[in-house]
C-alpha positions as CSV (number, residue, x, y, z in Angstrom):
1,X,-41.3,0.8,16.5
2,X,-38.6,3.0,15.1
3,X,-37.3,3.6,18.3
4,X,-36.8,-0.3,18.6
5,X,-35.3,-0.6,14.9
6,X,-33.2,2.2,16.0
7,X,-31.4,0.6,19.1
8,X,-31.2,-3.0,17.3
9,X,-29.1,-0.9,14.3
10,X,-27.3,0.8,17.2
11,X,-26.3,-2.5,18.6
12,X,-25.7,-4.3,15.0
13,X,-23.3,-1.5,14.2
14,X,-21.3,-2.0,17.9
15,X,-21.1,-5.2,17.4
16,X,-19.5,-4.5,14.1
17,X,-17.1,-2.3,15.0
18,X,-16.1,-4.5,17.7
19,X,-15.0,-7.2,15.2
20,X,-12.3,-5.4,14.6
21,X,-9.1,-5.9,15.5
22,X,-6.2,-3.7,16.1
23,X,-2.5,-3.8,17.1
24,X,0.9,-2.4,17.3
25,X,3.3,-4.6,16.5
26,X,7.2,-4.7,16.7
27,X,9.5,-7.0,14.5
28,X,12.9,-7.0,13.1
29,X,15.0,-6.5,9.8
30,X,18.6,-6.7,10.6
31,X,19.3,-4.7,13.7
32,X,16.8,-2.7,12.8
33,X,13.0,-2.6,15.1
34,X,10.4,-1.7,13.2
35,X,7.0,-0.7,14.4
36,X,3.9,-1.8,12.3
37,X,-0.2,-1.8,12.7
38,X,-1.9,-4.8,12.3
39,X,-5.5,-5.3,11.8
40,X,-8.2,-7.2,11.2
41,X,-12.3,-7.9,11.6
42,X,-12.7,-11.4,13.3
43,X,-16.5,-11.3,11.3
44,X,-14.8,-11.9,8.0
45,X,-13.7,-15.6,8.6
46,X,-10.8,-17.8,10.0
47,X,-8.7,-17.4,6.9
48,X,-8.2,-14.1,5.3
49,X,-5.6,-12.3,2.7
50,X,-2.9,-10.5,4.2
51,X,-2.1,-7.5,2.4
52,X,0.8,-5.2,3.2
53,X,0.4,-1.3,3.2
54,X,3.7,0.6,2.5
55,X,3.5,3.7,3.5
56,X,4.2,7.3,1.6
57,X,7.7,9.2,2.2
58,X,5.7,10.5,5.3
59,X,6.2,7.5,7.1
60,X,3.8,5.0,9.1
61,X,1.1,7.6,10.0
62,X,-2.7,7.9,10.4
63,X,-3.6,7.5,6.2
64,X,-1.2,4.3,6.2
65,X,-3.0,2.7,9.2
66,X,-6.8,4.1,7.7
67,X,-6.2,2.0,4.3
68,X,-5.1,-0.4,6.6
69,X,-8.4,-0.5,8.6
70,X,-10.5,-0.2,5.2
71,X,-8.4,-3.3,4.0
72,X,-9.9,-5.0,6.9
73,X,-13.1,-4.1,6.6
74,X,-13.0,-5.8,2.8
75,X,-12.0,-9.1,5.1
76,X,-8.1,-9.1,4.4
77,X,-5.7,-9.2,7.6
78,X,-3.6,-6.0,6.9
79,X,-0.4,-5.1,8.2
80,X,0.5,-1.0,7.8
81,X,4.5,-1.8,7.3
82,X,6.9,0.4,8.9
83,X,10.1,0.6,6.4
84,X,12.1,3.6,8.5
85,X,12.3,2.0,11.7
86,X,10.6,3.0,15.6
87,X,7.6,3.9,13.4
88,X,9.2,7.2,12.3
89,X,6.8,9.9,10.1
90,X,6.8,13.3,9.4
91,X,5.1,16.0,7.6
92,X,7.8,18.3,7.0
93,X,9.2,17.0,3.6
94,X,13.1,17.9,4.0
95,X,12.4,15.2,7.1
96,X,10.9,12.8,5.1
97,X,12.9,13.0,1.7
98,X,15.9,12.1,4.4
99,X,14.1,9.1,6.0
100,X,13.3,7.7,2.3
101,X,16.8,8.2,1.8
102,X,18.3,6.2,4.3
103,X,16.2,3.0,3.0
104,X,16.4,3.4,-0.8
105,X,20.0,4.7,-0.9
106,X,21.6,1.9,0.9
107,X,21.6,-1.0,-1.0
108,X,19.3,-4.0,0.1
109,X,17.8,-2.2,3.2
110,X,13.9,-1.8,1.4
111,X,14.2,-5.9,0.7
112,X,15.4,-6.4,3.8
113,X,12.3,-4.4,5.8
114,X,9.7,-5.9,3.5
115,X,10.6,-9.1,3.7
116,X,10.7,-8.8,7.5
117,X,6.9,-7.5,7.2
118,X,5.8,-10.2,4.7
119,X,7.2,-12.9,6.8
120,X,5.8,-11.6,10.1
121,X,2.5,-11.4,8.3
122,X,2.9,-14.7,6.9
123,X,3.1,-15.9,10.3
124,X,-0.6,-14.7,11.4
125,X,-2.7,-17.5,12.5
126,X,-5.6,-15.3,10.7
127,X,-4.0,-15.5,7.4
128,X,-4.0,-17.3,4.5
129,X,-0.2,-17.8,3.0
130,X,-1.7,-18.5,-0.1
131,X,-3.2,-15.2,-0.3
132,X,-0.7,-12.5,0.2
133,X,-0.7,-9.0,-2.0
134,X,1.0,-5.5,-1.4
135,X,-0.2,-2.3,-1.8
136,X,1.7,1.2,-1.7
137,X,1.4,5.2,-2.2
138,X,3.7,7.0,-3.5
139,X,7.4,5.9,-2.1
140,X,5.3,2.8,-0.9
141,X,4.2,2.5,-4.8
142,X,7.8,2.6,-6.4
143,X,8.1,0.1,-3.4
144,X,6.0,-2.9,-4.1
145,X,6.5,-2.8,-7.6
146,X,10.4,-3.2,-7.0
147,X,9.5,-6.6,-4.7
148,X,7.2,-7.5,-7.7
149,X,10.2,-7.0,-10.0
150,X,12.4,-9.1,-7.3
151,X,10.1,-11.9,-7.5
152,X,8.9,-12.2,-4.2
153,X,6.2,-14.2,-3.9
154,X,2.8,-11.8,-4.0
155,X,-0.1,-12.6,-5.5
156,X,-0.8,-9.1,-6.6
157,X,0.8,-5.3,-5.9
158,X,-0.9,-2.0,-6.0
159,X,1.4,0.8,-7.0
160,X,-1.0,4.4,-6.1
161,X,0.7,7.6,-7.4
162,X,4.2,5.7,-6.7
163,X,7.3,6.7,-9.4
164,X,8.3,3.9,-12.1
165,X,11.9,4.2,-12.2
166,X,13.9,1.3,-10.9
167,X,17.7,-0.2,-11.0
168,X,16.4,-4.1,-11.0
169,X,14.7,-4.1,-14.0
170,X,12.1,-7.4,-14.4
171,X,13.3,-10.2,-16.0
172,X,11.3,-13.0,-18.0
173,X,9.8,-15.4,-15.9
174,X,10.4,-13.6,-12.6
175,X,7.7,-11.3,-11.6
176,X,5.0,-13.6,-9.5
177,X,2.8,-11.0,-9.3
178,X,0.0,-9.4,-11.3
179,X,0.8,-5.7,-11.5
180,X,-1.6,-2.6,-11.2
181,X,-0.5,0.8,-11.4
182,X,-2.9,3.7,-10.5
183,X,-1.2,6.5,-11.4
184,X,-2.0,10.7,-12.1
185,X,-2.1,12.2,-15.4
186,X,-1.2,15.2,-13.9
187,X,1.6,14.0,-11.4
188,X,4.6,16.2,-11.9
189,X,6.9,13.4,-10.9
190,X,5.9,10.8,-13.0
191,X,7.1,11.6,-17.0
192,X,5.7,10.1,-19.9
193,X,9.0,9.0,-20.9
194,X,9.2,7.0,-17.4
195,X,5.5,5.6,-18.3
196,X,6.9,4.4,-21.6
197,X,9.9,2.8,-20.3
198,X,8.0,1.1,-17.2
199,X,5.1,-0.4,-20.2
200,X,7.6,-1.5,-22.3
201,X,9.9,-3.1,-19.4
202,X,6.4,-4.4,-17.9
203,X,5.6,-5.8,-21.9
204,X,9.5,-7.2,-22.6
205,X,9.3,-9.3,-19.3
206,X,5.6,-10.9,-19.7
207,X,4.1,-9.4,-16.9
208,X,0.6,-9.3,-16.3
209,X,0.3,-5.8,-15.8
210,X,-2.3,-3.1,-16.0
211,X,-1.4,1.0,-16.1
212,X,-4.3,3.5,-15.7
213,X,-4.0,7.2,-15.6
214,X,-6.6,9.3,-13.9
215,X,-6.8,12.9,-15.9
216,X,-6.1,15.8,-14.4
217,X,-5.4,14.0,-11.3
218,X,-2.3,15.3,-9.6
219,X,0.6,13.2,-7.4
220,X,-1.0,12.1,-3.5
221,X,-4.4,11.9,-5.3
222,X,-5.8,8.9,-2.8
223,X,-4.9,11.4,0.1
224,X,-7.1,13.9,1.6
225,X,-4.3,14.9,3.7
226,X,-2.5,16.0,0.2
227,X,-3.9,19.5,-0.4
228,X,-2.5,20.4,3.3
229,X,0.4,18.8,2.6
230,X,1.3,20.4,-0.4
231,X,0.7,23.8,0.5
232,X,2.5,23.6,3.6
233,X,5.3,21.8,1.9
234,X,5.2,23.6,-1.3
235,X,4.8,20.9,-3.2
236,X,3.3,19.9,-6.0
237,X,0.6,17.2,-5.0
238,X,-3.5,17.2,-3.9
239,X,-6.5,15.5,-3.0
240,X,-8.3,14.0,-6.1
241,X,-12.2,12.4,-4.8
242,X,-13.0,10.6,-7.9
243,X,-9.8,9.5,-8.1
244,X,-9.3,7.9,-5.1
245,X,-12.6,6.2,-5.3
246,X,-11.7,4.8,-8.8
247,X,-8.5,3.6,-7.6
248,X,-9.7,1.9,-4.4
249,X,-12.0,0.2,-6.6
250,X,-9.8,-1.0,-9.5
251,X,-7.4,-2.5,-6.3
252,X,-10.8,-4.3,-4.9
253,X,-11.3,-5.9,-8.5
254,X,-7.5,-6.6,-8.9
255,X,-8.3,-8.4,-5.3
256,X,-11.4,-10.3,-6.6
257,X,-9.9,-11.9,-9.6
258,X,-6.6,-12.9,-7.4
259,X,-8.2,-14.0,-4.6
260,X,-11.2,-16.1,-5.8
């Protein structure tokens, strides 16, 4: 008898796993190819949210494409965006400090590569265009809330340990989306001064918005990778457990209320 319920779980969970759906996929912004990872699980339904993933200064590597696949497994279409170009990552930071740089210190490039993403998302027969949200970690974070800010047309963005600083402030009336912020009270590159700034921008321009600070946790908290990272880098950021489960589960809320 056990034997039996076993192989029946054995094949349930096959059949599972076999729902989902993964891809590579190339698109454009400018002259530029970028390289993204689609996914989702065909047994979540014909119409799902898409949600965008944007990466950490490492690049599109193996934790952006994982949140990507847990996206899926919640039943959103995700699509793990690719903001340097031919899919570039690193995990040597002078590397990756210079591929952030050549996006956020040339004006219009990071609009330019999410937009490309959204729209190529937008264009999934899977998706619902009605349903569309971002989520980002780190220089991902400081990303999505700076297309919130834009007004680009999200139902919701996820900022996880991302900074708060910005040169487009929001304006009244523009930001579309509601706003979470997950952030580390311990992250050495986020300031209280910047929290106080970003609140009171967030407060000045209407936006639903919602800032929660994790104690003790330090920058990279969602990332198991971090501890590694950080040592190896000399930098100041680790793993944080309940963090990262608290997070992922005020974003799944955020998602619930959005998405009804």
């Amino acid at each position: 008898m056990m034997r039996g319920l076993f192989f029946l779980a054995l094949l349930f969970s096959s059949g599972l796993q076999a729902a989902l759906q993964e891809q590579t996929v190339s698109y454009t912004a400018g002259n530029t190819t970028l390289r993204g990872y689609l996914v989702w699980d065909d047994a979540k339904g014909e119409k799902q949210p898409g949600v965008l993933v944007v990466h950490e200064w490492w690049g599109l590597n193996d934790y952006a494409r994982q949140r990507a696949k847990m996206l899926a497994e919640l039943g959103y279409t995700a699509l793990a965006v690719d903001m340097y170009g031919d899919g570039k990552s690193s995990e040597h930071a002078n590397e990756a400090s210079a591929f952030m740089s050549s996006v956020v210190e040339r004006a219009g490039v990071s609009q330019l590569r999410f937009t490309a993403a959204l729209a190529f998302l937008n264009k999934q027969p899977r998706v619902d265009q009605s349903k569309l949200a971002a989520i980002g970690y780190c220089f991902g974070g400081a990303t999505v809330l700076n297309m919130a800010r834009l007004g680009t047309d999200l139902a919701a963005v996820v900022s996880f340990h991302g900074t708060l600083g910005t040169q487009t402030p929001a304006r009244t009336g523009q930001v579309k989306a509601r706003v979470l912020v997950l952030n580390g009270a311990a992250d050495e590159f986020v300031s209280a001064d910047s929290i106080m700034a970003f609140e009171k921008e967030m407060s000045q321009a209407g936006v639903d918005y919602r800032f929660v600070n994790y104690p003790g946790a330090r920058h990279g908290f969602s990332n198991p990778n971090a501890d590694s990272l950080g040592k190896s880098n000399n930098l100041p950021i680790a793993y944080d457990a309940e963090a990262d489960k608290q997070s992922w589960d005020a974003m799944q809320q955020l998602f619930r209320d959005v998405f009804k």
